[in-house]
C-alpha positions in Angstrom: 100.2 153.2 85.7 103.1 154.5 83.6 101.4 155.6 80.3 102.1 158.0 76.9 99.0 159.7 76.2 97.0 159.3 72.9 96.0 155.7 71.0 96.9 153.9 74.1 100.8 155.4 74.3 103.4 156.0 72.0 104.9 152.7 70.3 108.1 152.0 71.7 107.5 153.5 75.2 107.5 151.3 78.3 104.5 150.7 80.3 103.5 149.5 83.6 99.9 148.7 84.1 97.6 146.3 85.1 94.3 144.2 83.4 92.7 140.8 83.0 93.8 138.4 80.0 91.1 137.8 78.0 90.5 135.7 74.2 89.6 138.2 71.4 89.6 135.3 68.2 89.5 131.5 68.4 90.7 128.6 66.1 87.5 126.3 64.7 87.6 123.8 67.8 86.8 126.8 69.8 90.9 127.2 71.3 92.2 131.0 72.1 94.3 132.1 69.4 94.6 135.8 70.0 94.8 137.3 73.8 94.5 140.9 75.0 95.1 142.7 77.8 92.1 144.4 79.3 92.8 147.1 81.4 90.9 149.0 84.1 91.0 152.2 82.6 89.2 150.5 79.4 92.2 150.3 76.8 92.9 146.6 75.4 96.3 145.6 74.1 97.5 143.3 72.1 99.7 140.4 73.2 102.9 140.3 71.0 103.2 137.0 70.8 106.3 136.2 68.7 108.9 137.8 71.0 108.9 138.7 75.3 106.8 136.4 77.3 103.6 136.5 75.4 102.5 133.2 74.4 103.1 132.7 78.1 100.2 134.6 78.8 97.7 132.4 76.7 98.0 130.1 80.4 96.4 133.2 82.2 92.6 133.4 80.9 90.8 135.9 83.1 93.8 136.3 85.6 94.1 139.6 86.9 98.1 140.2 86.1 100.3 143.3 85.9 102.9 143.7 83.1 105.4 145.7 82.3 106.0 145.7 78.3 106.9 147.9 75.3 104.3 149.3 73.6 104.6 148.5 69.3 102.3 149.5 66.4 98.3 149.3 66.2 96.7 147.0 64.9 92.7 146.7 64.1 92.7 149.9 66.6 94.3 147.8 69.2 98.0 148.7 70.3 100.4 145.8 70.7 102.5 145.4 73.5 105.5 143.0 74.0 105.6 141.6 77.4 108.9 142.2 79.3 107.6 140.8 82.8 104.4 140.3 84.6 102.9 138.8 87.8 99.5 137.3 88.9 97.5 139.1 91.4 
């Protein structure tokens, strides 16, 4: 894995890695509203949904994938990523 080093890397840097999607909030009817990325070395980011390919990954509950993205601000001591690419494994 291609990673900065503190809170998950540095926003704006470009990561390679690899997790499991995974629901982190729900709408009242009990639909996935917010996704992260789980990864195996225990960080979780935050799908960036409103540019890249991440409402895409909303398709992919608890599919192991690997993404390549750029790393943006945290949020609730999550950092987001915008997905660039990614494939199912």
């Amino acid at each position: 894995m291609e990673r900065a080093n503190n809170n998950f890397g540095l926003r704006g840097s470009t990561i390679k890695t690899t997790g499991i999607i995974i629901p982190i909030d729900w709408d009242e009817h009990g639909n996935p509203v917010t996704v992260v990325l789980s990864t195996y070395d225990e960080h979780e980011y935050l799908i960036d949904e409103r540019q890249g390919r991440g409402k895409e990954l909303h398709q992919l509950l608890q599919q192991k994938i690997k993404v390549a993205g750029v790393l943006g601000s945290m949020i609730e001591n999550r950092r987001t990523i915008m997905i660039k690419s990614y494939v199912l494994l």
